[in-house]
N, C-alpha and C positions, 0 to 999 in steps of 0.2 A: 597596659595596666602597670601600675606602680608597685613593685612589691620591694618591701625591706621584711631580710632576715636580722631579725636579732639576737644575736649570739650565735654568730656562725662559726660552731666547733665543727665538732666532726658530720654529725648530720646537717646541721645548716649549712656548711660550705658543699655538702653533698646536692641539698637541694639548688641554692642559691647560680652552682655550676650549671645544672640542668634548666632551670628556667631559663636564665642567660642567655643557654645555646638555644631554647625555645623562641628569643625574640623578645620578650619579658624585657621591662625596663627594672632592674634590681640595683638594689644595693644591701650592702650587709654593714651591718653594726659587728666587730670583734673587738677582741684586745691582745697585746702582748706580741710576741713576737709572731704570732701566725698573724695578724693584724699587720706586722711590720712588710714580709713575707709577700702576702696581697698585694700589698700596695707598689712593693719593687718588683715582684715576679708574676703578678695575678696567680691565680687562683686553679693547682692542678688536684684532678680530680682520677685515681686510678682502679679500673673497673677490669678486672681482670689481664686479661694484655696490653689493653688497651688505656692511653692516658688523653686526657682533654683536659683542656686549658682554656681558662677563660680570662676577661679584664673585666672588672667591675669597680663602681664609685663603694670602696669601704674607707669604715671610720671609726671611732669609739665614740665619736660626739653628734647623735642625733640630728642637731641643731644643720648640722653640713648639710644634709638632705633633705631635709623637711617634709611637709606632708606626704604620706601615702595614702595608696588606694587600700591595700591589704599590708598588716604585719604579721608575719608568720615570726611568734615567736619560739624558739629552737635551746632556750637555755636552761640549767636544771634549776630544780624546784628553788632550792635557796638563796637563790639571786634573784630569784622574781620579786620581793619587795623591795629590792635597790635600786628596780628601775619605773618606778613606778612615774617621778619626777621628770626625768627624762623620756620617756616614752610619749609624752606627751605634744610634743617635741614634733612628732611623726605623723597625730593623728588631729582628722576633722570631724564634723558630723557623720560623715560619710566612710571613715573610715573603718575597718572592719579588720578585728585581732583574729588572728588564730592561735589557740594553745598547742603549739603540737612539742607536747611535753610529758616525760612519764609519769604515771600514777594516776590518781584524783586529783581534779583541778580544784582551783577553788572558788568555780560557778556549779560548783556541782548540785547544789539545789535549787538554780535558777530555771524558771521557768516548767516549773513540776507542780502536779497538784498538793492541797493536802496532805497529811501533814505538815511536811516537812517542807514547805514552802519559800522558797527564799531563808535559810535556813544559815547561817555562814558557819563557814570551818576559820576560827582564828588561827591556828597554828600553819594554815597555807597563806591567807592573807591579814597576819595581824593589823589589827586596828581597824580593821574592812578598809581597807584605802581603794584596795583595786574595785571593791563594789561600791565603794561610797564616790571617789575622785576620777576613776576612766568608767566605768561604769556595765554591769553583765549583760546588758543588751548589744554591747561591742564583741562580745564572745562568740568565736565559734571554735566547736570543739576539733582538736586534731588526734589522729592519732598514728603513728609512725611505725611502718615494718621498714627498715632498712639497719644494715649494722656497718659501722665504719669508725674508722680510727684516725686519725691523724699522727701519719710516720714522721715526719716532720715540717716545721710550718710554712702553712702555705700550701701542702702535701696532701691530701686525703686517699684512704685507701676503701673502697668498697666491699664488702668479703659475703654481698650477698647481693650475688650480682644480676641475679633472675628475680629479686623482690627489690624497690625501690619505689614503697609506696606513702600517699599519707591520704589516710580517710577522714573527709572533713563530714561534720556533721552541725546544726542547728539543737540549741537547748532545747526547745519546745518541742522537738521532732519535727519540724516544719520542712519542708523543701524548697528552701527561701528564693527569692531570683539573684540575692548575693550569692548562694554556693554553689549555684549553676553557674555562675560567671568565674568565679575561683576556680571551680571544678575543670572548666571549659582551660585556661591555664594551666593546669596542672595537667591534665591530657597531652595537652603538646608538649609536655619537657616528661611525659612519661612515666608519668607520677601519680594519674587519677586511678582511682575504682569509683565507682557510684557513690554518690552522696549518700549519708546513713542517714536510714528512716529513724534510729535511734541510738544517736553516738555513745549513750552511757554504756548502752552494750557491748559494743568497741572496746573502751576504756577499761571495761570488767573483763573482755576477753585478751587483751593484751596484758592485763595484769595478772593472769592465770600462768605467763611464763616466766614475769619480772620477781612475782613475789617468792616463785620456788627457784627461779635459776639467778637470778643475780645475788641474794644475799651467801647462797652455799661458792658461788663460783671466787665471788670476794672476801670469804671468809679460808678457804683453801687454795687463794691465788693462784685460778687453775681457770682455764680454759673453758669454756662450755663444751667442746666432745668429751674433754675429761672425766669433768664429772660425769654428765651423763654413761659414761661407757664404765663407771664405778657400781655395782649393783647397788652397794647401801647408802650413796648417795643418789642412786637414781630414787630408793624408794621411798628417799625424805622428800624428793621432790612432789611424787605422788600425792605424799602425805599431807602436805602446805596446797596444794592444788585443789584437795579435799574439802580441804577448810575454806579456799578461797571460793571455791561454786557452793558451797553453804552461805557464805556472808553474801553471797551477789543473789541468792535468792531470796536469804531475810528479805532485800531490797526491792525486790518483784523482778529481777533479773536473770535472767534462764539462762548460762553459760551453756550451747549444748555442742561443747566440744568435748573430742572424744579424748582422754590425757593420754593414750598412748601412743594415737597419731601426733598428738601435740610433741612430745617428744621425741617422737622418729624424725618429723619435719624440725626439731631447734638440732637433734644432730646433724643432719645435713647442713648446719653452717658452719660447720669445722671448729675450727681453732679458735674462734672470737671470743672476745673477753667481751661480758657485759659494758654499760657505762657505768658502773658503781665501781665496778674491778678497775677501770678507767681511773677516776676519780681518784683512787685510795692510792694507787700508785702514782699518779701527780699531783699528791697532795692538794685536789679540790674538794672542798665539801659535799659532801653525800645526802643521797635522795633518799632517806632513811622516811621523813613526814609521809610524804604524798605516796609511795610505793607502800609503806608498810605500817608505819603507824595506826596513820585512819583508817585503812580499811581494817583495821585489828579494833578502833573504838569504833565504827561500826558495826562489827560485830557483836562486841561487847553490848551496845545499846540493843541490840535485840537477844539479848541472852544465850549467845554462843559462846561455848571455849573452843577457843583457837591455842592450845597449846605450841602445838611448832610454830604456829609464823609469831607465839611471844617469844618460844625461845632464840628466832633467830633473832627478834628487834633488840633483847636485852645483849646479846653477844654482838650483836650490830653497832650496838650504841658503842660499849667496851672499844670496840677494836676501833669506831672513827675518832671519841671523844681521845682514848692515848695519843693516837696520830693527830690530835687538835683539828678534828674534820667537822665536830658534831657538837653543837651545845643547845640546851633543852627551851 
C-alpha cells in the first residue's frame, strides 16, 4: 500500500517510522530543516531506550511522489487550507484521506442525518474548497493517542511509549472495506485498534483532554504533570471537561468517560507538553479554530454557556495574536 504522511512533524514522522518498519511503501511530505535532516540522515525515531531509524522518499513537493493509495494527513489545523492545491497532486479516484488531526474536522457534518446535514464549518475550510475541490467522500476520520516531540530534526522522541495509536473511523459510521484495509496496515506497524463504529465519538472523546489540558498547559508554559499535579488548575480542568461532555451531548454524543480516570491516565505521561505548547514556543501557528472555538459555537448554537472554555479562547487568542501565531 502506498501511504504518504503529510506534514510529518512530530507525530507523522512518528507514524511514517512505523509503517516503514512495517513494510509499507511510505513517503512523507515535510519542510525545513527536519525535511533537510530526512533526506541526509533518514528518519530517527526514539522510544524509550530504544532508537529506530528509517530511509524513506521525503519531499516538500507532492508532485515527486505522485499518487497514493492512502494520505494520512498529520498537519495542524491552520495549514490545512494551504494545501489544498497541492494535495492534489497525491490523489486518485481511489485514493482515500485521513484526518488524523486535532479538534473538529471540517467534514464533520458529512454524511449525518438531519438537521444538520452536510452542514459546512467555514472557518476550518473557508470557501468550502476541501468540500467543494478534494471532496468529503475522500474523508476518513483519524484520531491520534501518541505524544512526541521533535528534539531536533530528523530526531523524534516518543514519551508515550505504551500508547501509539490512531483510530480510523468512516463518516457514515459504515465499516467500509477501505478501513479494514488501512486498519489491516496499521496493525502491522502497531498502530491499530478497531475501526470506530462512530468516529465523532472519538473526536469528542479526545477533545475532553485537548480542550482542558492544552490551553492551561500553554497558557502557563508548563508541562502536563505540572499542571495536573496543581490543585487549582487541576480543578479548571474539571471545569472545561464539564462543559465539554455538555456541548457533546447537545450533539447526541455520550462522552462516558470518567474525568478523573481521564486525568490519572494524561498524568502518567509525565513531562509532555501539549502540541499548542509546541507550537507557541516555535513560533507556529495554533489550533485555537478546530480545538476550541467551534466546539464553544457549537455550544452556543444550542444554548449552553461555556464560560471557561470562552475564557480560555479569549486569553488564547491574546497570548497567540501578541506572538503573531493567531489571526481571525
Amino acid at each position: 500500500m502506498k501511504i504518504c504522511i503529510y506534514g510529518a512533524g512530530a507525530v507523522g514522522s512518528n507514524f511514517a517510522t512505523r509503517l516503514a518498519m512495517a513494510g509499507e511503501d511510505v513517503c512523507a511530505i515535510a519542510r525545513g530543516p527536519h525535511l533537510d535532516a530526512i533526506k541526509q540522515n533518514g528518519l530517527k525515531l526514539i522510544v524509550g531506550d530504544e532508537t529506530f531509524q528509517t530511509y524513506l522518499k521525503a519531499t516538500h513537493d507532492p508532485t515527486e511522489v505522485g499518487i497514493q493509495d492512502v494520505v494520512i494527513i498529520t498537519l495542524k489545523g491552520p495549514s490545512l487550507t494551504g494545501i489544498v492545491d497541492s494535495i492534489k497532486a497525491l490523489i486518485s479516484d481511489e485514493t482515500t484521506i485521513i484526518f488524523a488531526m486535532n479538534g473538529i474536522p471540517w467534514w464533520y457534518f458529512y454524511g449525518i442525518d438531519e438537521p444538520a446535514k452536510e452542514r459546512r464549518i467555514e472557518v476550518l475550510d473557508p470557501g468550502s474548497r476541501w468540500w467543494n475541490e478534494i471532496g468529503p467522500e475522500r474523508a476518513v476520520g483519524g484520531v491520534v493517542y501518541s505524544a512526541n516531540m521533535i528534539v531536533e530534526p530528523g530526531v523524534v522522541r516518543n514519551s508515550s511509549v505504551s500508547r501509539n495509536l490512531l483510530r480510523i473511523g468512516e463518516p457514515d459510521k459504515s465499516i467500509s472495506e477501505r478501513c479494514k484495509r488501512i486498519n489491516f496496515a496499521l496493525d502491522r506497524a502497531g498502530l491499530a485498534v478497531p475501526v470506530a463504529e462512530d468516529i465523532r465519538k472519538e473526536i469528542w472523546n479526545k477533545l475532553l483532554s485537548n480542550i482542558a489540558f492544552s490551553p492551561i498547559c500553554t497558557l502557563t508554559s508548563s508541562p502536563l504533570s505540572e499542571v495536573l499535579s496543581n490543585p487549582e488548575l487541576k480543578s479548571l480542568c474539571i471545569k472545561i471537561m464539564e462543559e465539554v461532555i455538555a456541548i457533546a451531548d447537545s450533539l447526541g454524543i455520550k462522552i462516558d468517560i470518567d474525568i478523573e480516570d481521564r486525568i490519572a491516565s494524561a498524568k502518567n505521561i509525565g513531562a509532555h507538553k501539549p502540541s499548542m505548547l509546541q507550537d507557541l514556543e516555535h513560533q507556529r501557528p495554533m489550533e485555537i479554530h478546530s480545538i476550541l472555538s467551534v466546539p464553544q459555537e457549537f455550544g452556543k448554537m444550542n444554548g449552553l454557556l461555556t464560560p471557561n472554555i470562552d475564557t480560555m479562547i479569549a486569553l488564547l487568542k491574546h497570548r497567540a495574536s501578541s506572538a503573531g501565531l493567531f489571526s481571525k
